[in-house]
Backbone as CSV, one residue per row, in Angstrom:
resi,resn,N_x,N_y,N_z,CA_x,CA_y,CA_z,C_x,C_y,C_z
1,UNK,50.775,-4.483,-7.881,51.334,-3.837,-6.719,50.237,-3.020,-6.042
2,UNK,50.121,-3.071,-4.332,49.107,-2.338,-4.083,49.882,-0.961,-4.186
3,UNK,48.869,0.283,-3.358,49.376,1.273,-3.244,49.020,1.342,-2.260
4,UNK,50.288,2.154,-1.110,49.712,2.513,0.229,49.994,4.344,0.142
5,UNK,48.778,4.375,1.263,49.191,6.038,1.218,48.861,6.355,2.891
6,UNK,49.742,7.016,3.521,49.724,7.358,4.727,50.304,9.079,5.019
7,UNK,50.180,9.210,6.177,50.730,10.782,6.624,51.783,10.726,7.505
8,UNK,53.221,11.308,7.102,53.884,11.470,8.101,54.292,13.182,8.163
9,UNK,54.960,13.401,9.167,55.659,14.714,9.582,56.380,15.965,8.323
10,UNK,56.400,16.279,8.432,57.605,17.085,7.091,58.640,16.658,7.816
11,UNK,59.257,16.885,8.566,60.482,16.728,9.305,61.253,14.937,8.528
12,UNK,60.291,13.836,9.140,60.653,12.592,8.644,60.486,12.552,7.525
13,UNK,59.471,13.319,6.359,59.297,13.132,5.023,60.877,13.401,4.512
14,UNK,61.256,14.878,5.173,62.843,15.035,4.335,63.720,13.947,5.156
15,UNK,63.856,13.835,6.748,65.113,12.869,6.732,64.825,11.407,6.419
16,UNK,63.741,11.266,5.530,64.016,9.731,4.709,63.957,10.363,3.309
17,UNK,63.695,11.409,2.935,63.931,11.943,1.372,65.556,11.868,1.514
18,UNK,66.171,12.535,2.290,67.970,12.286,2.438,68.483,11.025,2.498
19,UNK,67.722,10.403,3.539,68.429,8.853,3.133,68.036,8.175,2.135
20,UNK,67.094,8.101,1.495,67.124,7.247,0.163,67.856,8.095,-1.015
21,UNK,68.274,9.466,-0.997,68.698,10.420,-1.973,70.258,9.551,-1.298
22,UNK,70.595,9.408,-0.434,72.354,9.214,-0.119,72.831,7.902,-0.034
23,UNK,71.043,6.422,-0.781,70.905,5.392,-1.140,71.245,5.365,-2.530
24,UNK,71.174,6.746,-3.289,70.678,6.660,-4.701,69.304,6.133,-5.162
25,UNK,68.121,5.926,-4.157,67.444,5.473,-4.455,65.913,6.640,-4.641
26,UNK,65.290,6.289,-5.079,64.170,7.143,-5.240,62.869,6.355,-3.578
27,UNK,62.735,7.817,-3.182,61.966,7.868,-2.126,61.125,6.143,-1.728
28,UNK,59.835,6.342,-2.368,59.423,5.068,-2.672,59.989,3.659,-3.083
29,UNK,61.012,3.940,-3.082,61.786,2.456,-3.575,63.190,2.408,-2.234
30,UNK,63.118,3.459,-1.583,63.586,3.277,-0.099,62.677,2.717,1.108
31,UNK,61.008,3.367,0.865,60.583,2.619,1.764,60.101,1.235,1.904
32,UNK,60.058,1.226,0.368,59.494,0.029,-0.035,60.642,-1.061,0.462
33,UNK,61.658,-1.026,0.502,63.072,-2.015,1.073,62.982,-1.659,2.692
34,UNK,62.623,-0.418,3.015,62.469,-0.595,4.866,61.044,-1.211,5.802
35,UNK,60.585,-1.230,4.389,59.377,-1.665,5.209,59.230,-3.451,4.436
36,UNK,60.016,-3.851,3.682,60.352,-5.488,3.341,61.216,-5.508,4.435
37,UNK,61.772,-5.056,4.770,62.942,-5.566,6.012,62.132,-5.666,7.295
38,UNK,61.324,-4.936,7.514,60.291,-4.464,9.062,59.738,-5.807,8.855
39,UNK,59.113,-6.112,7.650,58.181,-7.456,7.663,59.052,-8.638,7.733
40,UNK,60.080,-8.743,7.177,60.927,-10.015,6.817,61.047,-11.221,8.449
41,UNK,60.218,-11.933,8.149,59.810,-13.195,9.668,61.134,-13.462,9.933
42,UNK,62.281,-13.627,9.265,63.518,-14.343,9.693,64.244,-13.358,10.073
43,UNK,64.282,-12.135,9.947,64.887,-11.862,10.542,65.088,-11.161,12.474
44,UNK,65.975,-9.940,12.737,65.489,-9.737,13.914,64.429,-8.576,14.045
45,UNK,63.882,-7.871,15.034,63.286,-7.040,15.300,63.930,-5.529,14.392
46,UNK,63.302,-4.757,13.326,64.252,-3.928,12.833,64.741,-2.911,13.634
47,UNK,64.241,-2.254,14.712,64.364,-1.134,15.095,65.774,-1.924,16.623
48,UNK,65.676,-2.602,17.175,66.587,-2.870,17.396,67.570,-4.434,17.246
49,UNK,67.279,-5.202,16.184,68.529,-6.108,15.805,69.596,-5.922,15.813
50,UNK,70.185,-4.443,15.869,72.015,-4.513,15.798,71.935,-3.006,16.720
51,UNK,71.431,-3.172,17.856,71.746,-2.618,19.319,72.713,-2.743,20.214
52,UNK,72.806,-4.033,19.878,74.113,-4.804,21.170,75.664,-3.900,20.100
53,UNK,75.024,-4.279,18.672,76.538,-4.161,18.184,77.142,-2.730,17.744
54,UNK,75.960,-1.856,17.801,76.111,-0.180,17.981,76.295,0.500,19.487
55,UNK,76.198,-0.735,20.723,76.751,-0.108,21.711,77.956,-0.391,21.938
56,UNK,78.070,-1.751,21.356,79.906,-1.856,21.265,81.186,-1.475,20.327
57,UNK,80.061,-0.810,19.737,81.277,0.320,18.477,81.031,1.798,19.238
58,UNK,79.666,2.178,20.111,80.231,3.671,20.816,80.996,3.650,21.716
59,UNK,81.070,2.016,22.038,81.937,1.990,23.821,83.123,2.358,23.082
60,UNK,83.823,1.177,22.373,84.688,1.436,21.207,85.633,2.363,21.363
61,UNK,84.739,3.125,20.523,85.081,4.585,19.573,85.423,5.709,20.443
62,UNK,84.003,5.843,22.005,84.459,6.511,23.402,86.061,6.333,23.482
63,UNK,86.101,4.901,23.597,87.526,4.479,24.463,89.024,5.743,23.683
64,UNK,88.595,5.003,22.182,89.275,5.648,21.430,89.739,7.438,21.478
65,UNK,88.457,8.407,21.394,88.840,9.074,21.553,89.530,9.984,23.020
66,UNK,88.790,8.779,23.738,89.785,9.537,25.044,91.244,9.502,25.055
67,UNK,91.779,8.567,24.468,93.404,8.262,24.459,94.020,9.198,22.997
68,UNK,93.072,9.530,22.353,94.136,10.448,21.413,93.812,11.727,21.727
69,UNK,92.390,11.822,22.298,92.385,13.013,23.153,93.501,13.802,24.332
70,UNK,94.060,12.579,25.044,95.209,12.828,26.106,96.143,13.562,25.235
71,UNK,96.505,13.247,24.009,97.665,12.806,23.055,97.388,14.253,22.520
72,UNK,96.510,14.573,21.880,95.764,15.887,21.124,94.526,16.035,20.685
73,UNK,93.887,16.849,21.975,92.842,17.577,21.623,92.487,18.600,19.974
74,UNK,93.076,18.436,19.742,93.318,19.202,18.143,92.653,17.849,17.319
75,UNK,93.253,17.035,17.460,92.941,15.946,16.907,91.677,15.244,16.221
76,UNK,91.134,15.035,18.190,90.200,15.393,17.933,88.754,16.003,17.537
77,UNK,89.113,16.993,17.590,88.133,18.117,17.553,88.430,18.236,16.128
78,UNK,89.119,18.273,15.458,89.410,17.664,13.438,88.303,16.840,13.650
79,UNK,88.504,15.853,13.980,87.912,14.119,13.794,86.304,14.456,13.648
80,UNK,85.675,14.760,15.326,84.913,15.262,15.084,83.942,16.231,14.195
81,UNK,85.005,17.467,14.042,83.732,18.643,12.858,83.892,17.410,12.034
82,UNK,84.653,16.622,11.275,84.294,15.678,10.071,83.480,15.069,9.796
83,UNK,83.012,14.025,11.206,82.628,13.329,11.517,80.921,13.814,11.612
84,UNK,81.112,15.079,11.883,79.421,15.881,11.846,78.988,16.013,10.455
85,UNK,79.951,16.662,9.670,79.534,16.873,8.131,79.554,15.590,7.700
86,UNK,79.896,14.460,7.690,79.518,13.199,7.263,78.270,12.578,7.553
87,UNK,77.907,12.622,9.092,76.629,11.978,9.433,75.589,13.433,9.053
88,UNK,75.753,14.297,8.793,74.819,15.772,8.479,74.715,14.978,6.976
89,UNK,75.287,14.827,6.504,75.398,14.855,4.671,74.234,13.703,4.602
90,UNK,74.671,12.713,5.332,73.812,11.038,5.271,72.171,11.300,5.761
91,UNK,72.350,11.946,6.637,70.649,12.752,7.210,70.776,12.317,8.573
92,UNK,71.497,11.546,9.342,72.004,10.870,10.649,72.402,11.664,11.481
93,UNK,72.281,13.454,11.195,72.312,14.089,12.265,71.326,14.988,12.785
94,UNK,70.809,15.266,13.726,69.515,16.232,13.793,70.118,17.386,13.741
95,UNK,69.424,17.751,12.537,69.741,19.899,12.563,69.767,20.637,13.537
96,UNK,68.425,20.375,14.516,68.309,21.143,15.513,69.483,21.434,16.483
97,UNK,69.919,20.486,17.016,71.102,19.938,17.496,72.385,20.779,17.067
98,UNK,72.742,20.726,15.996,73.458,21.601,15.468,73.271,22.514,15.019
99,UNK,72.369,23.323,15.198,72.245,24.675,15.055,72.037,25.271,16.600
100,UNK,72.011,24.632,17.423,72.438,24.930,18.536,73.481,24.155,19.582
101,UNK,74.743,25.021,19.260,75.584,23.767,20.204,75.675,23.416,21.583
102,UNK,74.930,24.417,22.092,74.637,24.078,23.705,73.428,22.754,23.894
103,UNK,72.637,22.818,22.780,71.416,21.439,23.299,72.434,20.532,23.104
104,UNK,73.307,20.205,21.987,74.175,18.742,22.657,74.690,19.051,24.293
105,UNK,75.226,19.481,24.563,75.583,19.444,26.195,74.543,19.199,27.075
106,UNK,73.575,20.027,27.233,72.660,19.843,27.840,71.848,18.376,27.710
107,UNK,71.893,17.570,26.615,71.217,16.453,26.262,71.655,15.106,26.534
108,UNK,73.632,15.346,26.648,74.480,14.641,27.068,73.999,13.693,28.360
């Protein structure tokens, strides 16, 4: 096996230390599977192969919460805080972001 050694950010060092920790996997044996997938010839481009199909689960999901929104705003706003501590837990949410709740609006 070779060994590679490179420099990234602290920032990306922990949010891929979180995602391979919420893989069960140990650091190095996460990148080592993202970067076999980056190379893999058959398949698509990694960074966007399933673009089309993550804009048609936000159109989706938009649609969705506007109509139970009509119904109850309570609702959603449950759905949501959940929905933050879930993608927070996975590493899929930026801290910054949520530690300030006005940059989501503004970023909107």
């Amino acid at each position: 096996m070779v060994r590679l050694s490179l420099r990234i950010e602290e920032g990306l060092h922990e949010r891929l230390f979180r995602r391979a920790a919420a893989a069960d996997l140990s650091l190095s044996e996460f990148v080592r599977l993202v970067l076999a997938q980056a190379a893999e010839p058959n398949r698509g481009y990694i960074f966007s192969s399933k673009d089309e199909i993550l804009a048609t689960s936000i159109q989706i999901l938009s649609i969705l919460v506007v109509a139970v929104g009509r119904r109850s705003p309570e609702a959603v706003e449950q759905g949501m805080a959940e929905a933050r501590v879930l993608l927070a837990e996975r590493g899929l949410l930026d801290p910054e972001l949520e530690s300030d709740p006005g940059a989501r609006e503004v970023r909107r």
